[in-house]
N, C-alpha and C positions, 0 to 999 in steps of 0.2 A: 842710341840703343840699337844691337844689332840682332837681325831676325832669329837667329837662335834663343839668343833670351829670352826676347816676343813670344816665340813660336811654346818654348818650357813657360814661361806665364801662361801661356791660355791656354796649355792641359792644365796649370795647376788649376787654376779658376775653374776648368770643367771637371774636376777629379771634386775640387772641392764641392760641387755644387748637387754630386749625388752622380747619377747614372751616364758615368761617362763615357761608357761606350756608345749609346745610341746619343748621345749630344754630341762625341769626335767625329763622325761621320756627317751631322748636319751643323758642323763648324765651320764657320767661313770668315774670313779675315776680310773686313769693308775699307777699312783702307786706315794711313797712318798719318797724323798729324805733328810735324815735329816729332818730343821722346813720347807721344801717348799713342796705343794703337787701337784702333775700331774693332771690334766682333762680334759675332752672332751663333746663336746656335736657337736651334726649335726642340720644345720640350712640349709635354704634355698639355702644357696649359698654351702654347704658342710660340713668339718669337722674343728670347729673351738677346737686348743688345747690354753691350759695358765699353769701359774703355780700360785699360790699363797700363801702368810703367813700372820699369823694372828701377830700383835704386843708382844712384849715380856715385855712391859713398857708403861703405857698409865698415862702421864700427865695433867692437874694436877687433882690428884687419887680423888679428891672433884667431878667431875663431871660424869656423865653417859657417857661414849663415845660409848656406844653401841658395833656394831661390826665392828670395821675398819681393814682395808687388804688394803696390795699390793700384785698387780698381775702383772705378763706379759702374754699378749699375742702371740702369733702364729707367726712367721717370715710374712709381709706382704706377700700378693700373687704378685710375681714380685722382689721383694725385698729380702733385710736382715737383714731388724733391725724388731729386737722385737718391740712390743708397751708394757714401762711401763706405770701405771695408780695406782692411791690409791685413796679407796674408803672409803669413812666415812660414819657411819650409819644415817649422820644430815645433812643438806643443808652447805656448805663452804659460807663464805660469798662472797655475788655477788663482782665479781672485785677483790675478791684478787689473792694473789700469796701460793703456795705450796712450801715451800721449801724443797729439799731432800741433805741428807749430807752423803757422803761416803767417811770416810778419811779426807783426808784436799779438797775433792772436794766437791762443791755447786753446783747444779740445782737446775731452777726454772720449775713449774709449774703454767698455768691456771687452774682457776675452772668454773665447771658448775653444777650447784643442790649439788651433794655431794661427785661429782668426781673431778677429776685432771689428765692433762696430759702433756706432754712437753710443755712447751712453744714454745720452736724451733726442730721440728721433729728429725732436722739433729743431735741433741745434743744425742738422744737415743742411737747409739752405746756406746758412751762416757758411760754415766751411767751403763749402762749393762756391758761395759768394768769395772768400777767401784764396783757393784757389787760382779761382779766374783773376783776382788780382796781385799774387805773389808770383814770384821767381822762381821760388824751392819751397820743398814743404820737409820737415824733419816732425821723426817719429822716431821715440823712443821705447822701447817696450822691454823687460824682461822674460827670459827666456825660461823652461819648466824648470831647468837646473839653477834659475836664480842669476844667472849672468844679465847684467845690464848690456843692451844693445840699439842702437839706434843707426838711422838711416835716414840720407838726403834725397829726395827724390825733384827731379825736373820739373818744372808748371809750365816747359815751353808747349806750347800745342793744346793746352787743356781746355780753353774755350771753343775751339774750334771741335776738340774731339767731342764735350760735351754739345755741341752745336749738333753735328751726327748721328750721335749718340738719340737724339732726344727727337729726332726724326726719322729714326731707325723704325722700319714696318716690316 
């Protein structure tokens, strides 16, 4: 993954995440593990960390897919599951499902504008257990205008970024 792409992920993640000017300025990149990279930014409530990668395959090669990423975020506060999310540079069509594929395991995701996130919260460990022991993770989604599109994305580095990630202060 090359840092230009990194660097358009992690506005997208702070654009999407609400008030991105005052989080661009307390954004700090912690470091890169293999294709996932560490970051932080301080918000109201404190210091929120993620990890993110950019796709390594983006079907079908006919269309503009922009800049899509999967990220995790920060162990909730209280909690221990990470929150996964994948983020497409295009609105998902309203009402559908995201699929993600790691191994011979399937999650689903909802969408909303041009995100996705578990359908069932409680399924996050699972994935992130999944994750950390796949290669690649594929995600298919359609797009607002009904195009089917999917995406391969790297698991090299995920343990470790998660490792970071989750001792992030």
């Amino acid at each position: 993954m090359n840092r230009t792409s990194l660097m358009i992920a992690a506005g997208i993640v702070i654009a999407a995440c609400g008030t991105a000017g005052a989080q661009a300025q307390n954004m700090a990149k912690l470091g890169q593990k293999n294709d996932w990279a560490i970051y932080s930014y301080k918000d109201d409530k404190g210091k929120v960390c993620y990890t993110l990668t950019v796709p390594t395959d983006k079907q079908p090669a006919t269309l503009d897919h922009g800049k899509a990423m999967f990220f995790v975020v920060t162990p909730k506060p209280g909690g221990s599951a990470f929150e996964p999310q994948f983020n497409a540079s295009y609105n998902l069509q309203e009402n559908s499902k995201v699929e993600v594929t790691v191994g011979d395991k399937t999650f689903q995701m909802f969408t909303r504008g041009n995100r996705a996130w578990m359908d069932k919260p409680e399924d996050e460990p699972a994935l992130i257990a999944a994750m950390r022991a796949g290669s690649d993770m594929k995600v298919a989604a359609k797009s607002g205008r009904g195009n089917p599109t999917s995406y391969v994305f790297s698991l090299k580095g995920i343990s470790a970024a998660l490792k970071d990630v989750a001792t992030c202060k």
